[in-house]
N, C-alpha and C positions, 0 to 999 in steps of 0.2 A: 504493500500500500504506500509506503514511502516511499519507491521508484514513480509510482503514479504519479503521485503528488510534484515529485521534482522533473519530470518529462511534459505533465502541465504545466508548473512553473517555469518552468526552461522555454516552452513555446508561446508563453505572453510575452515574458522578456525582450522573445524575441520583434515583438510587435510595441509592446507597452510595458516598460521596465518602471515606469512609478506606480502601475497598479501591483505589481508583484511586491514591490518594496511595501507601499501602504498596506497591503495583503497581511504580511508576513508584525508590520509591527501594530494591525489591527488585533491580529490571533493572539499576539503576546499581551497587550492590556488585556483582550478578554480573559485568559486565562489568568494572571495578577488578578483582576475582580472575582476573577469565579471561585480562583483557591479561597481569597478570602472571604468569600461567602459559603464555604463549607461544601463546595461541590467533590464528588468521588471524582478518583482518579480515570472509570471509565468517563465519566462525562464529562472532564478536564480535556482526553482526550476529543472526544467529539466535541468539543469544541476548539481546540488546536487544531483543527484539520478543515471542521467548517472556516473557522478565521483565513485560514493559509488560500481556501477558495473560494470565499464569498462571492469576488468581484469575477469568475470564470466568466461568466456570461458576458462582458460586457463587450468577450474577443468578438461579437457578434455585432458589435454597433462600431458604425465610422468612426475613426480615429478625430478627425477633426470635429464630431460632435462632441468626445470627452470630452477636449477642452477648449471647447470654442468659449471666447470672453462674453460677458453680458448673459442676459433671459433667455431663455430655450423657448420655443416656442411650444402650445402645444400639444403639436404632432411630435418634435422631437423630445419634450418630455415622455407622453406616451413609450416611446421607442425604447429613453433611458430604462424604465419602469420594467420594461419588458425582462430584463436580465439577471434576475433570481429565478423566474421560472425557466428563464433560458439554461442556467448554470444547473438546474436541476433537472432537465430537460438528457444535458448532455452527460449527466454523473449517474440515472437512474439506471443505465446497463449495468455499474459496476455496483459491485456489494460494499459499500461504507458502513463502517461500524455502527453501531448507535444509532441517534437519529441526528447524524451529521448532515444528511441530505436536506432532511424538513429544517435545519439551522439555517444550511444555508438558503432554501426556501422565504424563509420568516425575516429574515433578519432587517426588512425595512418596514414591518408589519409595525404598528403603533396601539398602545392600549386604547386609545377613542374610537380605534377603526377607521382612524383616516389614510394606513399606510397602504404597501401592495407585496403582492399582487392581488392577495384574499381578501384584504380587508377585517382580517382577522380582528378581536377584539380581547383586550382583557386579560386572564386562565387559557384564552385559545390560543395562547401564542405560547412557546416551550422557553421555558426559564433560562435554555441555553440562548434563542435567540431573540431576548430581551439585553440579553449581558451583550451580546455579538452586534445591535444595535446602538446602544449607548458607546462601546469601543468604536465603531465609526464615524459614529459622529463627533467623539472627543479626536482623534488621529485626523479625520477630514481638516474639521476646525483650527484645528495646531499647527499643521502642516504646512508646506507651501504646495498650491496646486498649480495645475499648468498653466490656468487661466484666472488664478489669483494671489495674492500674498497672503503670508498666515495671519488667519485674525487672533491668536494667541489664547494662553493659556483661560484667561481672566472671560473673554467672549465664551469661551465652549462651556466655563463653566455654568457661566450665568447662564445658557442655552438650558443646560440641564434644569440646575434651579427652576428656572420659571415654567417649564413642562414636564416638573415631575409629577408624578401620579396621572400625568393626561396626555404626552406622548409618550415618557417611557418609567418602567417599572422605578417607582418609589424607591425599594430597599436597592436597587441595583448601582440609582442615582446616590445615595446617602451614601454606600460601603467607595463609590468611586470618588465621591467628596472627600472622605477621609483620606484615602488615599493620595489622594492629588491637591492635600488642604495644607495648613502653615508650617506641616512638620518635613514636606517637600523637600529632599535634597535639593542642592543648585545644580544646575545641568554639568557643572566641571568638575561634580561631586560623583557624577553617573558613568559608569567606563563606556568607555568612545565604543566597544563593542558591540553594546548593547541598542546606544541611541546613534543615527546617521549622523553627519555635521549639519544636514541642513533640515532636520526635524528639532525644533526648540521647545518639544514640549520633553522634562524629563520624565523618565519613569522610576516605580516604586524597585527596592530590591526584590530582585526575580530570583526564584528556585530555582533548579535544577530542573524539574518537571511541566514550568511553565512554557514550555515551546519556544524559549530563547534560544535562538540560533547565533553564538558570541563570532564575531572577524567576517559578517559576512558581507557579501556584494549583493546589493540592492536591486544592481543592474540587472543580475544573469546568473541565478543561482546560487545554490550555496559556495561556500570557501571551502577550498580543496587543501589537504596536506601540502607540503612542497613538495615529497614528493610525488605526490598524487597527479598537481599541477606540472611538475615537470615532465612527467609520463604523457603529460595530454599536448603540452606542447611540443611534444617531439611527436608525437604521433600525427598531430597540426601539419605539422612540413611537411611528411611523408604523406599528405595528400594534396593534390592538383589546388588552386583555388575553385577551379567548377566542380569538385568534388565537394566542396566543404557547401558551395552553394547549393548543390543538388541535396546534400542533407538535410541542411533550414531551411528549404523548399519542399521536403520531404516531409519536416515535422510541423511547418505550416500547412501543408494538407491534408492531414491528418488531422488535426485541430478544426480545417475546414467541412472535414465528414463529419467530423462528432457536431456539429454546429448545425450542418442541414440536417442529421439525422434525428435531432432534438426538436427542430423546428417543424417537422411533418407532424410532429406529434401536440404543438404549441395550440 
């Protein structure tokens, strides 16, 4: 399941390297909230694995819609909205643990019932993708996105605040407050492993079990041993450059089956 996982990641990268990066440190607050909400370790996982895919679906929507600047209009909101059921669409051949799939299904789902795709309301949404919810929206907000600068710590919070109990679970927002509240390391206080340079929101200390991925590259995969990397680099040469194309042309097609084949069924 973890080859899965990094052959998916490996093929957004290769299209969309900040969603994999946001992906990856979306999964890692969820899981910091979820341990400290008392969740077991299988459903720490399932939620490590939803986090890492949330955004799968989104290979499915134009690149210049992600981050086109200003209002979506909307038809291309509609389109955006489409891409949990798309990402569930394209996962439901494979057997995922838990209920990783309906996570990542939910996860823009809201307790008033104004999210998507179901419109779910309230209990109807699964506790993991309440937590997997709120970690996007704090990681979105933080972050610098393509077509904005980061509105900061102090904005996502106050986001939370003023929509807790009415867009997202009450106790999820309170244990993420503490977290993220006055006793907050400084970002120089947080190893550079953990957090990107140009992600300024810090994180809490992470376990070992949290899905913290420590030295990795945002862009394209995890980090390799040296000499893991060294093996691949030399392996690199000893292929044509149309051979190296003909393979990320390979794993982009692949990616573009799973995509239509989700979509018949949409």
């Amino acid at each position: 399941m973890e080859a899965l996982m990094q052959v998916l990641e490996s093929t957004m990268a290769t299209r969309d390297p900040y969603t994999v990066g946001h992906q990856r440190r979306v999964s890692q607050i969820a899981c910091i909230i979820g341990r400290d909400m008392g969740l077991s370790e299988d459903r720490l996982r399932d939620l490590r694995m939803a986090g890492t895919l949330h955004d799968l679906g989104k290979f499915a929507i134009p690149s210049d819609l992600l981050s086109k600047p200003g209002k979506l209009t909307p038809q291309e909101f509609a389109l955006i909205k489409t891409h949990p059921q798309v990402a569930y669409n394209i996962l439901d051949p494979v057997t995922l643990p838990g209920n990783t799939a309906q996570i990542i299904l939910q996860h823009h789902e809201r307790l008033n019932g104004s999210g998507y795709p179901q419109g779910l309301k309230g209990e109807e949404i699964l506790l993991e993708a309440r937590i997997l919810g709120v970690a996007d929206v704090m990681e979105a907000m933080c972050s610098h996105r393509p077509y904005r600068a980061s509105l900061g710590l102090a904005k996502s919070l106050d986001e939370l605040t003023r929509n807790k109990g009415i867009l997202y679970d009450a106790a999820v927002v309170e244990t993420c407050l503490k977290l993220y509240g006055q006793d907050l390391p400084a970002p120089e206080q947080v190893s550079a492993g953990l957090t990107p340079r140009r992600d300024i929101m810090p994180l809490p200390p992470v376990s070992s079990g949290d899905g913290a991925r420590p030295q990795e590259n945002f862009g394209g995969g995890r980090a390799l041993s040296q000499a893991v990397a060294g093996k691949r680099r030399r392996w690199a040469r000893l292929l044509p450059e149309g051979h190296r194309a003909w393979m990320h042309a390979g794993s982009a097609s692949l990616m573009g089956w799973l995509i239509m084949a989700s979509l018949k069924g949409y």
